[in-house]
C-alpha positions as CSV (number, residue, x, y, z in Angstrom):
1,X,82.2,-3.3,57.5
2,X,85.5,-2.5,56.0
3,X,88.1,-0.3,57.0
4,X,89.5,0.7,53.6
5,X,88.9,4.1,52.7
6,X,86.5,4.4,49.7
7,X,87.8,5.2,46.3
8,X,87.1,8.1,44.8
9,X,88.3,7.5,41.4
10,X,85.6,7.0,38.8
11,X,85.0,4.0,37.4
12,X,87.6,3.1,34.3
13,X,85.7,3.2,30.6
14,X,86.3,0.2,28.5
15,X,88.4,2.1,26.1
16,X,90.9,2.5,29.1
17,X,91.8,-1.0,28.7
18,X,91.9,-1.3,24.8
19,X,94.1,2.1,24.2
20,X,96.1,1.0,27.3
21,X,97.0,-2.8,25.7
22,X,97.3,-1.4,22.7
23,X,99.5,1.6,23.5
24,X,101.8,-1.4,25.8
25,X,102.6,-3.4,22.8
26,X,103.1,0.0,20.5
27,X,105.8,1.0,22.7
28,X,106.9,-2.1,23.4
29,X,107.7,-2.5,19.7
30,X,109.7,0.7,20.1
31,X,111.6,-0.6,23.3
32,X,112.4,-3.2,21.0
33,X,114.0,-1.8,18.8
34,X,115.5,0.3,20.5
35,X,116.8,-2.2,22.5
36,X,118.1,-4.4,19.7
37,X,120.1,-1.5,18.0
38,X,121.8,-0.2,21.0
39,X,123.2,-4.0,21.6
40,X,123.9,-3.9,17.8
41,X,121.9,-6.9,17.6
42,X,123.1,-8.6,13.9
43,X,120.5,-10.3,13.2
44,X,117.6,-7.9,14.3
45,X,119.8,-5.4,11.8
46,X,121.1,-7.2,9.0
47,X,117.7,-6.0,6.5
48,X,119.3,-2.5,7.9
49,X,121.7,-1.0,5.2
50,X,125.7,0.0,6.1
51,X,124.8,3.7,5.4
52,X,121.6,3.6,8.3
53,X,123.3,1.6,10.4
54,X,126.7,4.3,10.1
55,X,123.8,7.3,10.8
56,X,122.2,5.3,13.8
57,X,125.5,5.0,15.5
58,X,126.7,8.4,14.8
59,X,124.6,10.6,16.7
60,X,125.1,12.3,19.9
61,X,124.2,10.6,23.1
62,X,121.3,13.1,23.7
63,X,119.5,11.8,20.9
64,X,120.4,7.9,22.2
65,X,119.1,9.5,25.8
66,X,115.4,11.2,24.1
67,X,114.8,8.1,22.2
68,X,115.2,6.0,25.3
69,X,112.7,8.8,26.7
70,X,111.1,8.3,24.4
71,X,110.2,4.3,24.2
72,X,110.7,3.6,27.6
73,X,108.5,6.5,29.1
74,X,105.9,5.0,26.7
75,X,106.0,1.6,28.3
76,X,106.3,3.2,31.5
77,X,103.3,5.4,30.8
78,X,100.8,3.1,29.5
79,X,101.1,0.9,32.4
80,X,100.6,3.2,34.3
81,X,97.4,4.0,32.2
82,X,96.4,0.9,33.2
83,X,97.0,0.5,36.8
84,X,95.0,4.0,37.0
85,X,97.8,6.2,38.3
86,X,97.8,9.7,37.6
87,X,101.6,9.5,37.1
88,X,101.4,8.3,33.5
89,X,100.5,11.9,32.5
90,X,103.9,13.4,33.0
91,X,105.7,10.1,31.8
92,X,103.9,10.4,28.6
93,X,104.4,14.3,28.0
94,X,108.3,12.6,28.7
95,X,107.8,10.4,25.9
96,X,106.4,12.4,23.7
97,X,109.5,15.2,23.9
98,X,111.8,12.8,24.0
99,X,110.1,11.1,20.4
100,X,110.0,14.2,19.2
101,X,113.2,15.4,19.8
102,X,114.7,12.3,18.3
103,X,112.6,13.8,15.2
104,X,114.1,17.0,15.1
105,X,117.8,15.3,15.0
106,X,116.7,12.8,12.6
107,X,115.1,15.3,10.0
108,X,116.0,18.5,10.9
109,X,118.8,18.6,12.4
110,X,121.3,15.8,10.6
111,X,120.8,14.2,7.0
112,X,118.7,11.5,8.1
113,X,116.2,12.0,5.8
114,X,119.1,11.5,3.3
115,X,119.7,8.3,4.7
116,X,116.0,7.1,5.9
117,X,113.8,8.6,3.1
118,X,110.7,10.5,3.1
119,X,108.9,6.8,4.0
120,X,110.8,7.1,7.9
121,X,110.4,10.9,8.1
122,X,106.3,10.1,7.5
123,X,106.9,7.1,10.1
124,X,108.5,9.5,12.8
125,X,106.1,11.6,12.3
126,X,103.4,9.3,12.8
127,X,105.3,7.8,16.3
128,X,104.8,11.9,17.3
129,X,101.1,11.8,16.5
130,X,100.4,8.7,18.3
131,X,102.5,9.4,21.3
132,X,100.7,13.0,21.5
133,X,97.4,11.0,21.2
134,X,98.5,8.8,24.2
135,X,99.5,11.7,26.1
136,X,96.2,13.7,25.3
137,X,94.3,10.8,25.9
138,X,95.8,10.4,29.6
139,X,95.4,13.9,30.4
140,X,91.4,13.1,29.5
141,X,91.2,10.5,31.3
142,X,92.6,12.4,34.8
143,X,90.5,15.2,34.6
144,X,87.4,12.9,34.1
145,X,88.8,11.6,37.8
146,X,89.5,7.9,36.4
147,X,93.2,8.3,37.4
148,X,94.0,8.6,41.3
């Protein structure tokens, strides 16, 4: 007989574990590149051109701070999918304010779309709906008892 309290958690679907991989490496292509423009990487950025590299550097370090939110909280969050903690709720709502306030600067806020076209304002936009996604998708899966 064993002492170890019984779980309670219901048992994980197998969707858990193909959006949770998949939603790991999405952000961790995000944590990427995040990670290779804040150390100015040169030869991660040299397809980047002067005038996007000027705009990346020039904004304010809130919008350095939300995109780090942003990426990071992703990672963070997904594992957290994964190991079935209930935690990876409020770390993805983190990541999704903090993608979409990077938005805001980006597009409504500065001339980025200026500087990054129409094709990265559609890209930011779909980072938003798939980090909302994640989010929603977590929140599903804790009130269907799977995270503890």
């Amino acid at each position: 007989m064993s002492d170890a309290a019984p779980s309670t958690a219901a048992k994980p679907p197998w969707h858990l574990w193909v959006v949770g991989i998949v939603g790991v490496l999405w952000n961790a292509v995000g944590a990427m590149d995040y990670t290779m423009t804040q150390t100015r990487n040169e030869a991660y950025l040299k397809a980047v051109t002067p005038e996007m590299l000027a705009f990346i550097y020039s904004v304010p370090s809130w919008v350095v701070a939300a995109w780090a939110i942003g990426v990071w909280g992703g990672v963070v969050g997904m594992l957290l999918l994964l190991l079935r903690k209930r935690a990876a709720v409020p770390v993805l709502l983190a990541s999704l304010v903090g993608a979409t306030l990077t938005f805001v600067y980006d597009y409504l806020l500065s001339e980025g779309i200026e500087v990054m076209g129409s094709s990265g304002m559609a890209f930011a936009g779909m980072i938003i709906v798939i980090a909302l996604s994640l989010y929603w998708y977590a929140r599903v899966m804790r009130r269907r008892g799977v995270l503890r």
